[in-house]
C-alpha positions as CSV (number, residue, x, y, z in Angstrom):
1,X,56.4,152.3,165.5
2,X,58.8,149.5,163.7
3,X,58.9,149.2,160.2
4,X,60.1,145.9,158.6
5,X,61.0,144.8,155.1
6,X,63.1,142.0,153.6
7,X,65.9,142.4,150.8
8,X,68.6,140.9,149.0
9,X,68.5,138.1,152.6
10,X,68.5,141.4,154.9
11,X,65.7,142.4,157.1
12,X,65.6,146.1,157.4
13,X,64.0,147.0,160.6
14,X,63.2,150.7,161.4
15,X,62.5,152.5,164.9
16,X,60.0,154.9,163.5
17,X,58.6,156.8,166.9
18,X,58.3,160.5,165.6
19,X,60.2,163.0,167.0
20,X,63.0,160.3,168.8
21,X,62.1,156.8,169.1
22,X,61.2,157.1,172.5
23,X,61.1,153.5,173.8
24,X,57.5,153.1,175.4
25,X,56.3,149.4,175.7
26,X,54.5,149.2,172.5
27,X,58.2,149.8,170.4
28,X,59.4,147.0,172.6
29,X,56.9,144.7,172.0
30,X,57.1,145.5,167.9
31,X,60.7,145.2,167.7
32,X,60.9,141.7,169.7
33,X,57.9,140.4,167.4
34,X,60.6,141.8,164.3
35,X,63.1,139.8,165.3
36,X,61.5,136.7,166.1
37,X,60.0,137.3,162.5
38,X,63.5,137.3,160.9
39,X,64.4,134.5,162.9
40,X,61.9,132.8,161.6
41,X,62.0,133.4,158.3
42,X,64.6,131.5,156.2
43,X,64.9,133.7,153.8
44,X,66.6,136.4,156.1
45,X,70.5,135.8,156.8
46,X,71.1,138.9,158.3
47,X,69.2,141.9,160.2
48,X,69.8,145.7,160.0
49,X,68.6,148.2,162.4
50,X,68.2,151.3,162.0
51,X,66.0,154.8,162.4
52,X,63.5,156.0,160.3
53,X,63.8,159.6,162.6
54,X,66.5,162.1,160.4
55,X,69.1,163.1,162.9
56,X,68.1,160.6,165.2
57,X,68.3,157.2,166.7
58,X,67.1,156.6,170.0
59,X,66.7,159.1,173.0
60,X,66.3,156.3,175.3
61,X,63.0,155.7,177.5
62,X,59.9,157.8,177.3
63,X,60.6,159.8,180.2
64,X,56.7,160.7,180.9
65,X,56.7,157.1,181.5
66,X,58.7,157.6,184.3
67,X,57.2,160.7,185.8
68,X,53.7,159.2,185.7
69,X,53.5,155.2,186.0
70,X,53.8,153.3,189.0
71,X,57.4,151.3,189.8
72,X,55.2,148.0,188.6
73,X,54.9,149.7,185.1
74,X,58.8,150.9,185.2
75,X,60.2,147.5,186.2
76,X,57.7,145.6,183.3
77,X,59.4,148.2,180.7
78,X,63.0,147.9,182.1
79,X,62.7,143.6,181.7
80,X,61.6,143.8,178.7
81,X,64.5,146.5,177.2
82,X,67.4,144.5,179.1
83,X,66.3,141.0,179.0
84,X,63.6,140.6,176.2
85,X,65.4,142.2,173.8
86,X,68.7,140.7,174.6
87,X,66.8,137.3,174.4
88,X,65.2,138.1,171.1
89,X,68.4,138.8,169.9
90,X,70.2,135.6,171.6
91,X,67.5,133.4,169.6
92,X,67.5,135.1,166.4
93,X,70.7,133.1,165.1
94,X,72.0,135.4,162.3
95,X,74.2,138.4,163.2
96,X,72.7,142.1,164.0
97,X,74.0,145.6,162.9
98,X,72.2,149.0,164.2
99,X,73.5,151.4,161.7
100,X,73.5,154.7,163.7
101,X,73.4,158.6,161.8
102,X,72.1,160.5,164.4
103,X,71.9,160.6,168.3
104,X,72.0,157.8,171.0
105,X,71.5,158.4,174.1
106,X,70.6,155.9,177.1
107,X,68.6,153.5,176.6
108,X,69.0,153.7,172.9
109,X,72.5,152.9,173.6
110,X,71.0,149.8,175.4
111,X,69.5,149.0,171.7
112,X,72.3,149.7,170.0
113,X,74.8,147.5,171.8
114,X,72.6,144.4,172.0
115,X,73.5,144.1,168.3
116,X,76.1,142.5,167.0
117,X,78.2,145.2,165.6
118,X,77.5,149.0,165.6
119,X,77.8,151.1,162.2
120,X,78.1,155.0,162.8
121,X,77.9,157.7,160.7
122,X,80.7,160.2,161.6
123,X,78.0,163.1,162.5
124,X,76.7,160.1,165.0
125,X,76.5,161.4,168.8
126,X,76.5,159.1,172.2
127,X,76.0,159.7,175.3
128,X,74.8,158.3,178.8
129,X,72.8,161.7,179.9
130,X,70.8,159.7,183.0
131,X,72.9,161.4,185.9
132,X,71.2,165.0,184.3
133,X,67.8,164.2,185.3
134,X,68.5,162.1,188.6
135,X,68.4,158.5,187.5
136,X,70.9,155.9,186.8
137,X,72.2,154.2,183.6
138,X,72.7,150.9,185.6
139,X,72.2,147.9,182.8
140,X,75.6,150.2,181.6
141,X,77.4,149.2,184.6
142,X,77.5,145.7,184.0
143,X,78.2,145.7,180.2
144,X,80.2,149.5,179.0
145,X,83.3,148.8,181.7
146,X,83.7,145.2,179.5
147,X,83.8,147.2,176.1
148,X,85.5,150.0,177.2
149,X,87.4,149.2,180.4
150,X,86.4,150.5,183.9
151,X,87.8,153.6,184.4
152,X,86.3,155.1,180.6
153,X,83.2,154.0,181.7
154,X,83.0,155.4,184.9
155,X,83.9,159.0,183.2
156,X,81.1,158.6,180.7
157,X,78.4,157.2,182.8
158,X,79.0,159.3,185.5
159,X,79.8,162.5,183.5
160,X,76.9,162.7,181.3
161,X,79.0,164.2,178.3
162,X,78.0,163.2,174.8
163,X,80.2,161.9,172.9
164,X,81.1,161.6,168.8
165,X,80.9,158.7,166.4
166,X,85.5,158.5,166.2
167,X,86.0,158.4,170.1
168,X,82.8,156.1,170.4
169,X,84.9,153.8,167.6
170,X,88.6,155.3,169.7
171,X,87.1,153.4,173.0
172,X,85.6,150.2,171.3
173,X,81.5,150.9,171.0
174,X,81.7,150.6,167.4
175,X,82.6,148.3,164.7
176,X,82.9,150.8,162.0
177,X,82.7,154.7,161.5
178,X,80.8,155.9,157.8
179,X,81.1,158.7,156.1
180,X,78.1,161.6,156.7
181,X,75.0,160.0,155.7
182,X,76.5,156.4,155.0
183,X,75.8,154.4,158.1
184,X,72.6,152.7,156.8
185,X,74.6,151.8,153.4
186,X,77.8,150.6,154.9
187,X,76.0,148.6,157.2
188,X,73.4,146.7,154.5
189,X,76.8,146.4,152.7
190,X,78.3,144.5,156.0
191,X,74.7,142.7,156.3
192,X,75.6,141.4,152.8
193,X,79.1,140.3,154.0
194,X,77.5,138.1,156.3
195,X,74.8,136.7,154.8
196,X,77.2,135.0,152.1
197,X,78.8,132.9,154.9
198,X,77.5,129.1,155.6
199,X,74.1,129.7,157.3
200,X,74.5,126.7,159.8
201,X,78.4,127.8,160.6
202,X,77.8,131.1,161.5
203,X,74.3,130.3,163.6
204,X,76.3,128.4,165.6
205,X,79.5,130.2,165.7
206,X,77.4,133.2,166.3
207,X,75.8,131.3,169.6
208,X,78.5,130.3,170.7
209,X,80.5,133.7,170.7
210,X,77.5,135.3,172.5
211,X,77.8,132.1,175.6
212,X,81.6,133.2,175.8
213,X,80.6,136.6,176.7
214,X,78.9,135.4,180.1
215,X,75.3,134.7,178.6
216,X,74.6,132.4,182.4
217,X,75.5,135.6,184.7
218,X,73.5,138.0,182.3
219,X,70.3,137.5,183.8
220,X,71.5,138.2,187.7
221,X,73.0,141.5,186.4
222,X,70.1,142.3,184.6
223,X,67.9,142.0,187.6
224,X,70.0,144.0,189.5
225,X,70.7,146.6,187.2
226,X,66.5,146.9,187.1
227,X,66.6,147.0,191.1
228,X,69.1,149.7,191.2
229,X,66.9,151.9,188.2
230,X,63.5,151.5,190.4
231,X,65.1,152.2,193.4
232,X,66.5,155.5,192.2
233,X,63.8,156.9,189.7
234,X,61.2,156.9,192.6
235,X,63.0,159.6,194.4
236,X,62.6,163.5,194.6
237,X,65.6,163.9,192.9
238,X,64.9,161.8,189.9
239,X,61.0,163.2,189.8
240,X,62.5,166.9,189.9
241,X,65.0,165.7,187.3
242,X,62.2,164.5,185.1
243,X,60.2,167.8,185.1
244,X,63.2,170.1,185.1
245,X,63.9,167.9,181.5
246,X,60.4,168.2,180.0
247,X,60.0,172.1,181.7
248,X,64.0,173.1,179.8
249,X,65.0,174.4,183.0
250,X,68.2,173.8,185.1
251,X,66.7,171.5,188.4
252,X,66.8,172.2,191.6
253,X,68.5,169.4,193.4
254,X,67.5,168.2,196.9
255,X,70.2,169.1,199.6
């Protein structure tokens, strides 16, 4: 489900769960034991992330996950996608980039944006589609009104809409817009940048810009925003949401 390789001081690591990296608890588990590896190895000064899926990135949790485990199973994935992975990437020390050519949509957005900085292709798409099928994008309330201001977010999360790869960069989610095709390239070339800088500057620089962001309130949001998501995708709206998705039919809301 991950792939992993090390070049030129770059770990390359690869979401590679055909047909859209659905994130299931096996990809979390791989791509927290990926960083930790680069973290651990001295030889890495700077991680890439990226899809091995043409035309996509993430589609954001499996949603059969959510139709068929109990809220036990939903709340173990949830921790481990906002917390985990935020943690694995607060240890790691050396700066992140997901380079992005294809589509992100919820919780793949929650991927993306624990990274450092995001690289997009221009044919890139976003979007926070959770509203469609009944649930909620809630780890997005705490973090997308701080990027992008309040009342942007509230249109996107609450709209559904997707979005392209020059408003996403217009708004503030990304760090750099590529040409077609040249996400992956622009951002090893970044990667590069990066890992030419003083190894035990930028660890600690990097720390320390990540603790100015509110590192001490993250966990109480996080547990929150998990509350709110197990609270919602248990009801006969989200579960008719969920099979209207997977069925390709319009759902039938309760009144």
């Amino acid at each position: 489900m991950i792939s992993y390789q090390v070049s030129n001081q770059i770990a390359l690591i690869g979401l590679d769960n055909p047909p859209a990296n659905a994130i299931c608890e096996e990809l979390l588990s791989q791509l927290i034991d990926c960083m930790d590896r680069a973290s651990d190895d001295d030889d890495v000064r700077a991680v890439v992330l990226h899809s091995e899926q043409p035309k996509r990135f993430c589609s954001g949790l499996d949603l059969r996950l959510l139709h068929e485990a109990d809220e036990s199973d939903v709340r173990r994935l949830l921790q481990r996608l906002y917390m985990e992975v935020y943690e694995a990437q607060y240890r790691l020390g050396k700066p992140t980039i997901a380079a992005i050519e294809g589509a992100a949509r919820g919780g793949g957005m929650t991927v993306a944006i624990s990274c450092d900085v995001i690289v997009a292709a221009e044919q890139a798409t976003f979007g926070y589609p959770e509203i469609d099928i009944g649930v909620l994008p809630a780890i997005h309330y705490s973090h997308l009104p701080e990027i992008v201001g309040r009342h942007r977010a509230f249109e996107l999360l609450f709209s559904g809409r997707t979005f392209d790869a020059h408003e996403a960069y217009r708004i503030g989610l990304l760090g750099r817009v590529a040409n077609a095709g040249c996400a992956l390239r622009d951002a090893l070339e970044l990667a590069g940048t990066f890992a030419q800088k003083p190894r035990e500057t930028l660890r600690v620089g990097r720390r320390a810009f990540i603790d100015a962001l509110g590192k001490g309130s993250h966990r109480a949001r996080i547990e929150h925003a998990v509350d709110t998501f197990c609270a919602i995708a248990g009801t006969a709206d989200a579960q008719e949401g969920i099979r209207a998705f997977t069925e390709k039919r319009r759902p039938n809301w309760h009144a």
